[in-house]
BAVODREN-84521 format. One record per atom (N, C-alpha, C, O): atom name; residue number from 1; x, y, z. Coordinates in Angstrom, 2 decimals, padded with zeros to 5 digits. Layout:
# residues N
  a   k    east   north      up
 CA NUM       X       Y       Z
...
END
This chain:
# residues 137
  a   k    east   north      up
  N   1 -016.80  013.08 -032.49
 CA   1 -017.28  011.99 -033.30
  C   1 -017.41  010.75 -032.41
  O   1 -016.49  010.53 -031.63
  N   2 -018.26  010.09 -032.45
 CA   2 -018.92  008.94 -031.53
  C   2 -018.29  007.60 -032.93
  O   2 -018.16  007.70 -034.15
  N   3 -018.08  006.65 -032.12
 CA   3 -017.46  005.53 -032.79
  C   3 -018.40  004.53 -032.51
  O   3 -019.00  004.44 -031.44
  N   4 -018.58  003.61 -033.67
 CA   4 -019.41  002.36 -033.56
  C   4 -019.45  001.73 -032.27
  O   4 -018.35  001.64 -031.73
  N   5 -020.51  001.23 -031.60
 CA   5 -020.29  000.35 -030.61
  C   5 -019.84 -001.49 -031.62
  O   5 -019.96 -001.91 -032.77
  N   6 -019.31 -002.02 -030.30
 CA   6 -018.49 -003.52 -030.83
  C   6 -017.24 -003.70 -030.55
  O   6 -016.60 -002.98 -029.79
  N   7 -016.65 -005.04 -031.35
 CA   7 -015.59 -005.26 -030.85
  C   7 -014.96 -004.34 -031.69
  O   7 -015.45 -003.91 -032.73
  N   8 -013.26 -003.87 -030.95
 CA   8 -012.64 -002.76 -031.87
  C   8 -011.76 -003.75 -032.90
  O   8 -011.09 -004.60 -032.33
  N   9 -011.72 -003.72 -034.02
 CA   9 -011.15 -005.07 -035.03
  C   9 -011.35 -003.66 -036.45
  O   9 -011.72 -002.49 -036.41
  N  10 -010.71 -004.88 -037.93
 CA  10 -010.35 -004.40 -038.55
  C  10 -011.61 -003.37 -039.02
  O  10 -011.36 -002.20 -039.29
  N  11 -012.87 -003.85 -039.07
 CA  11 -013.90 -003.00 -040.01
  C  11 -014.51 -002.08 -038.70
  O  11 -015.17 -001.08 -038.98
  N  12 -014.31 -002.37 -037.54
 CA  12 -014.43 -000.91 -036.81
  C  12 -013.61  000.09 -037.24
  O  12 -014.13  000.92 -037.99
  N  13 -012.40  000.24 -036.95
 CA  13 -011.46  001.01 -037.40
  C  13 -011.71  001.57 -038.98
  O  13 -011.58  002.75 -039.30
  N  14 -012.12  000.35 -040.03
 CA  14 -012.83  001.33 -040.93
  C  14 -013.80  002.04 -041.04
  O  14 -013.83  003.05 -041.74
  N  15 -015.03  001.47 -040.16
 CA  15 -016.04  002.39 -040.48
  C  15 -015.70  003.72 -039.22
  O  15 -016.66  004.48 -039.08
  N  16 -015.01  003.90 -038.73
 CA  16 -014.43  005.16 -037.89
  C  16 -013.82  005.99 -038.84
  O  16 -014.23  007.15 -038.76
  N  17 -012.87  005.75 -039.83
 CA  17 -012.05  005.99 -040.58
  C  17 -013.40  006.84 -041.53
  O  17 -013.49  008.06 -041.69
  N  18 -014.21  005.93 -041.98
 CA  18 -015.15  006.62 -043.14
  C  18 -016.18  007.49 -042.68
  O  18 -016.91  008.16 -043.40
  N  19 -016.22  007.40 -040.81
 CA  19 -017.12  008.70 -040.43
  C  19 -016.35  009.98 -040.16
  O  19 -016.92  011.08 -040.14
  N  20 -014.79  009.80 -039.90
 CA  20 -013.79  011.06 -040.08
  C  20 -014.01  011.72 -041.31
  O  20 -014.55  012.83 -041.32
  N  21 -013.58  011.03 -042.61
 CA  21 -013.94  011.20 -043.70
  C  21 -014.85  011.58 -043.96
  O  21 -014.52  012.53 -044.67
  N  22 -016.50  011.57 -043.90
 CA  22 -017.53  012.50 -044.01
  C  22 -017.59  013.86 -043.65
  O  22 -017.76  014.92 -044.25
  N  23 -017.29  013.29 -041.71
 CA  23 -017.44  014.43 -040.90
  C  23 -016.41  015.69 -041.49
  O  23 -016.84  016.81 -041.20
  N  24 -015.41  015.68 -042.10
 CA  24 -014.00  016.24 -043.06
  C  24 -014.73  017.34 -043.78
  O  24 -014.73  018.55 -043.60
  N  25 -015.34  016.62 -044.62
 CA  25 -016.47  016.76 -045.97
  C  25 -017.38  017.87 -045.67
  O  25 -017.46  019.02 -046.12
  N  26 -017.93  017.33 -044.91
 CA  26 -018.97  018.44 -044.53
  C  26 -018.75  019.18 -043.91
  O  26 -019.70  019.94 -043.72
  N  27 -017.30  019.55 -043.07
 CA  27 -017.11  020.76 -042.77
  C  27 -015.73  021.84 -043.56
  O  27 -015.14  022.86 -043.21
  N  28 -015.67  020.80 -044.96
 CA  28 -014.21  021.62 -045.37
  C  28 -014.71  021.50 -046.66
  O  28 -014.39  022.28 -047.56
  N  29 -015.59  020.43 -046.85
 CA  29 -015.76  020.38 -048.35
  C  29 -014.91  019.31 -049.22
  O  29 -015.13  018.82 -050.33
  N  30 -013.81  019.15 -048.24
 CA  30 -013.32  017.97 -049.32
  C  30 -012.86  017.14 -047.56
  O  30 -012.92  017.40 -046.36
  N  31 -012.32  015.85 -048.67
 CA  31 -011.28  014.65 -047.96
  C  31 -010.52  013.76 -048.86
  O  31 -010.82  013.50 -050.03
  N  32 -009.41  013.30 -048.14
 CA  32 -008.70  012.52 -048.77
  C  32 -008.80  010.91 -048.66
  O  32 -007.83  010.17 -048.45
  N  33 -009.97  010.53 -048.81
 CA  33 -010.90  009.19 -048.88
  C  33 -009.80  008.40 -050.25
  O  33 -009.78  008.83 -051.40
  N  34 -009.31  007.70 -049.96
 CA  34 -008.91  006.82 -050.84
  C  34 -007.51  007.28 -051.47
  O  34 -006.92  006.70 -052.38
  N  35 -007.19  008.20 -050.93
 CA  35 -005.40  008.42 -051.36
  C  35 -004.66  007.83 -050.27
  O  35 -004.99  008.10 -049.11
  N  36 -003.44  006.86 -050.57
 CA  36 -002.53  006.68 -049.45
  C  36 -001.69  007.52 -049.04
  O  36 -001.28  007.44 -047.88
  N  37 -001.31  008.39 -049.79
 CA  37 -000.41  009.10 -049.14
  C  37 -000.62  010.26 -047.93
  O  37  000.31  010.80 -047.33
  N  38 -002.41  010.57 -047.64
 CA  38 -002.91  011.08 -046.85
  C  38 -003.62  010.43 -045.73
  O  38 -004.67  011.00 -045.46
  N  39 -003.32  009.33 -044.95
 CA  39 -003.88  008.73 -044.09
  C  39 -004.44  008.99 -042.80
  O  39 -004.03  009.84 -042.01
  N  40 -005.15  008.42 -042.69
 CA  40 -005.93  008.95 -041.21
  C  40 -005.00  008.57 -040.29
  O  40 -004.68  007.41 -040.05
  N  41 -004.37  010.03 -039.51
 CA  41 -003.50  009.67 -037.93
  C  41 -004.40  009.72 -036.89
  O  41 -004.84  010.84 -036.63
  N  42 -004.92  008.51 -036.01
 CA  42 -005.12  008.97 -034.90
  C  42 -004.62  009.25 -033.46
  O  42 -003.89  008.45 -032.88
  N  43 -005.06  010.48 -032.87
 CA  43 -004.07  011.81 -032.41
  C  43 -004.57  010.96 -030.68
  O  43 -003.89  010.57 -029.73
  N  44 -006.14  010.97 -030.98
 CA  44 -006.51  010.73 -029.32
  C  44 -007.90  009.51 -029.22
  O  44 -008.51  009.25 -030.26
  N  45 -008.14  009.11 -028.42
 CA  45 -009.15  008.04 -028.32
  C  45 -009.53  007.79 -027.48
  O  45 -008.92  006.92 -026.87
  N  46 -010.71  008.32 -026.89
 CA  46 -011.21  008.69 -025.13
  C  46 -012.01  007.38 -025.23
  O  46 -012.51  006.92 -026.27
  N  47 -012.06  006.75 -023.81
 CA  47 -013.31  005.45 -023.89
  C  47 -013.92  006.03 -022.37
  O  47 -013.47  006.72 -021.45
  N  48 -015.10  005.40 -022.65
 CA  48 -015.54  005.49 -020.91
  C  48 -016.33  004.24 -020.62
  O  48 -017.20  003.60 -021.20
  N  49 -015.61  004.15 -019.38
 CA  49 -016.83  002.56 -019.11
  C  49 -017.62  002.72 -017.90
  O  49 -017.44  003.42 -016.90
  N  50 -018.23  002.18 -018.12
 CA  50 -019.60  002.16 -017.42
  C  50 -020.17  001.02 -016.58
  O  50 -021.00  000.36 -017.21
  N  51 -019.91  000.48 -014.99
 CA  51 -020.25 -000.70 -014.61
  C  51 -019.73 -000.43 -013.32
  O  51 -019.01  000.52 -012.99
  N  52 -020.30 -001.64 -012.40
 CA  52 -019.99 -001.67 -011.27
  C  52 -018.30 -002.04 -010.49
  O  52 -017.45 -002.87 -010.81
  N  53 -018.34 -001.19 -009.57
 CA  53 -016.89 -001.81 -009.09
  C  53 -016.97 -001.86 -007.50
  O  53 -017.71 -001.29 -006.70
  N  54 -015.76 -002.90 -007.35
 CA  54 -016.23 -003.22 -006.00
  C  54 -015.40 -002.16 -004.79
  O  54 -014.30 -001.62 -004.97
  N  55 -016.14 -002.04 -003.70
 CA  55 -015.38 -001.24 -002.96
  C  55 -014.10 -001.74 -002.41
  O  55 -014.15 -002.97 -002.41
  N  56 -012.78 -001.23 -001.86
 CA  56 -012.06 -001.67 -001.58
  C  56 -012.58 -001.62 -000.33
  O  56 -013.30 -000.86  000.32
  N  57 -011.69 -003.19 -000.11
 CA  57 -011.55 -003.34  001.82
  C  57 -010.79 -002.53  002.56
  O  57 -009.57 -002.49  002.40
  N  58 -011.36 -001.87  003.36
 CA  58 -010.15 -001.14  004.24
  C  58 -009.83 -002.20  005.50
  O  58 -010.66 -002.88  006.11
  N  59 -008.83 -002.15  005.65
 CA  59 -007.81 -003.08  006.29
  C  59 -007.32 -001.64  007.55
  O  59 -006.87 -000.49  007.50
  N  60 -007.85 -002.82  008.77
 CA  60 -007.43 -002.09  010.31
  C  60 -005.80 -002.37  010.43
  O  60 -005.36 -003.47  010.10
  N  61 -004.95 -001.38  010.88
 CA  61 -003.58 -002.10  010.99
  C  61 -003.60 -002.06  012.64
  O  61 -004.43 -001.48  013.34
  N  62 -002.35 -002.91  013.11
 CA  62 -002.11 -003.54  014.55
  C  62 -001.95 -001.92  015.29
  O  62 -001.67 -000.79  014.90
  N  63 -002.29 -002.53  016.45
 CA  63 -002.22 -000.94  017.40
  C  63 -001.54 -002.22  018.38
  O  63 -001.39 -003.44  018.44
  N  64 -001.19 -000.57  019.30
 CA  64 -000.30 -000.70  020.73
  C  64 -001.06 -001.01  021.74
  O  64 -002.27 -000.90  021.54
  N  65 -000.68 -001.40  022.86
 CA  65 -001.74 -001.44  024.17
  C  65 -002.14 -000.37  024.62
  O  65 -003.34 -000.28  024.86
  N  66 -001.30  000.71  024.85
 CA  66 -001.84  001.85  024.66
  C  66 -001.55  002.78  024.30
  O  66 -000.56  002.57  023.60
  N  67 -001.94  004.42  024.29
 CA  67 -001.34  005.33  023.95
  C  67  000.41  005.51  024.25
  O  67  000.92  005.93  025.28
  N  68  001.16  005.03  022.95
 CA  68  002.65  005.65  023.18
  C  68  003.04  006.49  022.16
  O  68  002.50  006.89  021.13
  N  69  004.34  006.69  022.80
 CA  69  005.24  007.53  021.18
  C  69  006.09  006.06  020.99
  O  69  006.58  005.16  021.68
  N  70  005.92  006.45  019.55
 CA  70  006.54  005.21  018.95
  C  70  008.22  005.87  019.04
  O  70  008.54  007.02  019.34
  N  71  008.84  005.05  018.77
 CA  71  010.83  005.38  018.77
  C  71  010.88  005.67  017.48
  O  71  010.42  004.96  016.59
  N  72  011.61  007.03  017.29
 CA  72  011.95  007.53  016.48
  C  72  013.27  007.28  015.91
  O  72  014.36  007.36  016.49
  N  73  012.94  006.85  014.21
 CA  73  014.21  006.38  013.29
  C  73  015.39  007.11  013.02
  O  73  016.31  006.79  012.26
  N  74  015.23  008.54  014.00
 CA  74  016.42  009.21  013.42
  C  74  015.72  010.47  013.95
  O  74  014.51  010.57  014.16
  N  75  016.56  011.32  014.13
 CA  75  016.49  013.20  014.52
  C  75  017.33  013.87  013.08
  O  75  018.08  013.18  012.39
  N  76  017.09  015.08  012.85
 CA  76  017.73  016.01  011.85
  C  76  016.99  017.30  012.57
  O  76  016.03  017.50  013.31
  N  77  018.11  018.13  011.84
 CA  77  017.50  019.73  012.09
  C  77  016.31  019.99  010.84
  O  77  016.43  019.87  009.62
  N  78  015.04  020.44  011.74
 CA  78  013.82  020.90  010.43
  C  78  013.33  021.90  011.00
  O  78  013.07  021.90  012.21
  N  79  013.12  022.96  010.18
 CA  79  012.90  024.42  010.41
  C  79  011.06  024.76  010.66
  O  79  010.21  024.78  009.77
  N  80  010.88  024.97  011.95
 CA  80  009.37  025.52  012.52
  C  80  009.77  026.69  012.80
  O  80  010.73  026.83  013.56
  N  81  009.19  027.66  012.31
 CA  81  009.83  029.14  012.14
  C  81  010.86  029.41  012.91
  O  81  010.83  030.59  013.27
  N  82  011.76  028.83  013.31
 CA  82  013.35  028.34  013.62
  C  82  013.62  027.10  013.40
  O  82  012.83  026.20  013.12
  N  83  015.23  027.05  013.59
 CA  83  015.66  025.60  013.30
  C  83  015.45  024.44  014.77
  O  83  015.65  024.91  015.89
  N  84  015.21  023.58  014.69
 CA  84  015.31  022.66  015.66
  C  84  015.36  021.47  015.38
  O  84  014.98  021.08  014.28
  N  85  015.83  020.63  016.35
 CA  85  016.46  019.06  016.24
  C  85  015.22  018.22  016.39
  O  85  014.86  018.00  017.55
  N  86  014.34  017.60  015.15
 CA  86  013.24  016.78  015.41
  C  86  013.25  015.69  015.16
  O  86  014.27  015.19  014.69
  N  87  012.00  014.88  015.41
 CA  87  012.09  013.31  015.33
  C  87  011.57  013.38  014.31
  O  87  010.74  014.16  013.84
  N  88  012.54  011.66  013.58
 CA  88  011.90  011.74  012.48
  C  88  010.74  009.91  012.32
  O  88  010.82  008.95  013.08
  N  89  010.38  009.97  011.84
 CA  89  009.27  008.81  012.16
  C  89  008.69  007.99  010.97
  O  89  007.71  008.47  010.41
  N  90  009.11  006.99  010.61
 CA  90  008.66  006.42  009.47
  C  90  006.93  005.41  009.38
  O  90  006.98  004.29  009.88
  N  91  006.14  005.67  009.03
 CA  91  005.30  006.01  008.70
  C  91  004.75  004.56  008.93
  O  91  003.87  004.21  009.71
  N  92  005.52  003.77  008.01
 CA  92  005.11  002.58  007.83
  C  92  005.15  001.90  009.40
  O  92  004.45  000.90  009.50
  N  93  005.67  002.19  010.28
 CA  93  006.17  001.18  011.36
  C  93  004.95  001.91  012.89
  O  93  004.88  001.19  013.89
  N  94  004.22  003.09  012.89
 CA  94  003.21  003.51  013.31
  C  94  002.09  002.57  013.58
  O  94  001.67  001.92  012.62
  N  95  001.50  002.39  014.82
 CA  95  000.25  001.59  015.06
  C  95 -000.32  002.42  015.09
  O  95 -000.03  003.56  014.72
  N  96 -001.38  002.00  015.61
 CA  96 -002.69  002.40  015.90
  C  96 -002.26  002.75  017.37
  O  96 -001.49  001.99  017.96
  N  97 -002.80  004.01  018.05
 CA  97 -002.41  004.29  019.07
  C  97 -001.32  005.14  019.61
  O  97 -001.25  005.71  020.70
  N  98 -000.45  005.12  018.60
 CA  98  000.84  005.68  018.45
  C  98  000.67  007.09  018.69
  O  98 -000.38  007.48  018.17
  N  99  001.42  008.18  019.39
 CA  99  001.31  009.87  019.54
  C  99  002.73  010.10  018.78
  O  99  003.67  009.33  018.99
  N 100  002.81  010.95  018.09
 CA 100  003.97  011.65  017.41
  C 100  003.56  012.89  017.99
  O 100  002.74  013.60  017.39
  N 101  004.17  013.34  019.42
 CA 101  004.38  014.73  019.46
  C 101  005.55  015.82  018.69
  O 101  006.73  015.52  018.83
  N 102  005.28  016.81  018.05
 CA 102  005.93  017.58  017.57
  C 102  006.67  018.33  018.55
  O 102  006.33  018.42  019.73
  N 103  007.82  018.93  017.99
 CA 103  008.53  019.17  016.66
  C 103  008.94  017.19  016.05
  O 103  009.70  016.44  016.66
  N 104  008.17  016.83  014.72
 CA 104  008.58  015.56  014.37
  C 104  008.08  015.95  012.69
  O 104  007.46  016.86  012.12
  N 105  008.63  014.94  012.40
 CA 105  008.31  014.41  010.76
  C 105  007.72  013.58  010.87
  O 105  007.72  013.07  011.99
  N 106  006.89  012.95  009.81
 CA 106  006.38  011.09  009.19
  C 106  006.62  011.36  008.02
  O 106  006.06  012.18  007.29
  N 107  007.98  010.26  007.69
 CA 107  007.99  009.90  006.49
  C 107  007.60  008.76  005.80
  O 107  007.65  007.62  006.26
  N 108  007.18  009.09  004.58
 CA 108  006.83  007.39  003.80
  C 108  007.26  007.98  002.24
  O 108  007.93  008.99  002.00
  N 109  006.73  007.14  001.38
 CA 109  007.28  006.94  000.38
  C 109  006.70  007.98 -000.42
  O 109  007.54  008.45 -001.18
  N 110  005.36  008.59 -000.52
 CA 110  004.86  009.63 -001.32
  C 110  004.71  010.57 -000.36
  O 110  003.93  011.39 -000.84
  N 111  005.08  010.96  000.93
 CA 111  004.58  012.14  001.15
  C 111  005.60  012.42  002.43
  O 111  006.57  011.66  002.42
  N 112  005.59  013.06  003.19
 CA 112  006.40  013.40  004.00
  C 112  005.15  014.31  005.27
  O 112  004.30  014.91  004.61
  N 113  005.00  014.44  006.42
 CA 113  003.51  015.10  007.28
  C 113  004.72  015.79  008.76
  O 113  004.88  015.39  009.91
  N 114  005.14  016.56  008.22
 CA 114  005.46  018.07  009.50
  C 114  003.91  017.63  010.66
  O 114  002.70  017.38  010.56
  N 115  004.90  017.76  011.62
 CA 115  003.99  017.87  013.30
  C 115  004.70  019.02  013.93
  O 115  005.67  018.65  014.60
  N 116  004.47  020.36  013.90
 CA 116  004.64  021.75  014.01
  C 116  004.52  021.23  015.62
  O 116  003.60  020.52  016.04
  N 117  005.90  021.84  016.60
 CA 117  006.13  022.03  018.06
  C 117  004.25  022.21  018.92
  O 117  003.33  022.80  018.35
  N 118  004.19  021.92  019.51
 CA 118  002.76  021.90  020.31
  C 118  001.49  021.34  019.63
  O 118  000.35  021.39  020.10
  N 119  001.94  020.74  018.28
 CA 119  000.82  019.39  017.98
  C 119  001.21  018.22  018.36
  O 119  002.19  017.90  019.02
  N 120  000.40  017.60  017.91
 CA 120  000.28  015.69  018.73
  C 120 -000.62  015.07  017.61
  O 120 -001.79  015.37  017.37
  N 121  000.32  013.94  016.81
 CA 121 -000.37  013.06  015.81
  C 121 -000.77  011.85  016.29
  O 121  000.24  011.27  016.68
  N 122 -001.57  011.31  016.44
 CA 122 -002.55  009.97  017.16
  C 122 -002.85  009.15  015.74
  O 122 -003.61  009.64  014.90
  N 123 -002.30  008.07  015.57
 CA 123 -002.54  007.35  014.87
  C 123 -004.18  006.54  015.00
  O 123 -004.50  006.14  016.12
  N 124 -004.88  006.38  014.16
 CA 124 -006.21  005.73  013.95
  C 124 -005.84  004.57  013.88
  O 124 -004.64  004.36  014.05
  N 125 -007.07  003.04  013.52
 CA 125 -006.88  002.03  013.40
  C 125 -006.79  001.81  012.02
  O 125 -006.41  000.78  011.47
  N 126 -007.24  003.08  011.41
 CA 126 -006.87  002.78  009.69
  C 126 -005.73  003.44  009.17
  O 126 -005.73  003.85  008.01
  N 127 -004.62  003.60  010.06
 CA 127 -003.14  004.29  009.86
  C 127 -003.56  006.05  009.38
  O 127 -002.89  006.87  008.76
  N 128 -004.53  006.12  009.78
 CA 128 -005.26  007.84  009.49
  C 128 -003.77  008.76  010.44
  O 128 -003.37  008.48  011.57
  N 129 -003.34  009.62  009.71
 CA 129 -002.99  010.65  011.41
  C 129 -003.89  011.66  011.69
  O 129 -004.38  012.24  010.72
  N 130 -004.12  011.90  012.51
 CA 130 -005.19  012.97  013.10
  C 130 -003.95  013.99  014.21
  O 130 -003.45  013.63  015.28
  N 131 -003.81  014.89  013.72
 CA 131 -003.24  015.97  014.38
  C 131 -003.93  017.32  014.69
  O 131 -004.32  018.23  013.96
  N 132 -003.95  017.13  016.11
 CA 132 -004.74  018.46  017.11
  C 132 -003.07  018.67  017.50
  O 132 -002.01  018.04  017.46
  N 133 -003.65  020.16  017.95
 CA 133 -003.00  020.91  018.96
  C 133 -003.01  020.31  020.14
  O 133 -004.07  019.88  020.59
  N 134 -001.54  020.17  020.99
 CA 134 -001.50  019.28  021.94
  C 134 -002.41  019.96  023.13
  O 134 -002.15  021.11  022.79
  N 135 -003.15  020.11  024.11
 CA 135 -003.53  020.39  025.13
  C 135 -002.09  020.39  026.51
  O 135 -001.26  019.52  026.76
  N 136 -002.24  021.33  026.95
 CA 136 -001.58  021.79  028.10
  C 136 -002.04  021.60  029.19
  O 136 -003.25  021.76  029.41
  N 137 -000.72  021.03  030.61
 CA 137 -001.91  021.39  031.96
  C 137 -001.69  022.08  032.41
  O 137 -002.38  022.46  033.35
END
């Protein structure tokens, strides 16, 4: 059922009320139009809007002079198909430039990003991690 366009106020809500009430009617044959003790509950009320929005700014964060490993906030044992003693790396404190070689963690607040022994995470200028397989010489 499609609802009046307008402001939503008292006689929207009625004339919604009296197209439930039809729509009732014509598929049951009856309604309870004008009894109180049977009132219209409404269960759900989808809207959709329609208009422009602006893009967000993406914001460059500070980088290093150059490629380093940033210092790690802490080690624990984390299991890469064995146990081993890794770095752990908080997320937020990462530049641009930054390498997290694995065995490591990045933690932040919604997610947690494993760097499996012989990868290498390279921080972007938009705090992206990009993790390749480290290259060997």
């Amino acid at each position: 059922m499609t609802c009046p366009n307008g402001p939503v106020d008292r006689r929207w809500a009625d004339a919604v009320t009296a197209a439930f009430h039809d729509a009732h009617r014509a598929l049951y044959g009856y309604d309870f139009r004008g009894k109180p003790d049977q009132q219209v509950e409404w269960v759900n009320l989808r809207v959709t809007g329609i208009g422009p929005i602006p893009r967000p700014e993406i914001r460059e964060i500070a980088s290093t002079d150059s490629d380093s490993e940033p210092t790690p906030v802490g080690r624990r044992p984390v299991y890469f198909e064995d146990w081993t003693n890794a770095a752990i790396h908080d997320r937020s404190k990462l530049l641009a430039g930054h390498l997290v070689r694995g065995p490591a963690v990045v933690e932040e607040f919604g997610s947690t990003v494993p760097v499996h022994p012989g990868f290498v995470a390279s921080v972007d200028r938009f705090a992206n991690l990009i993790i390749e397989r480290e290259e060997r010489a």
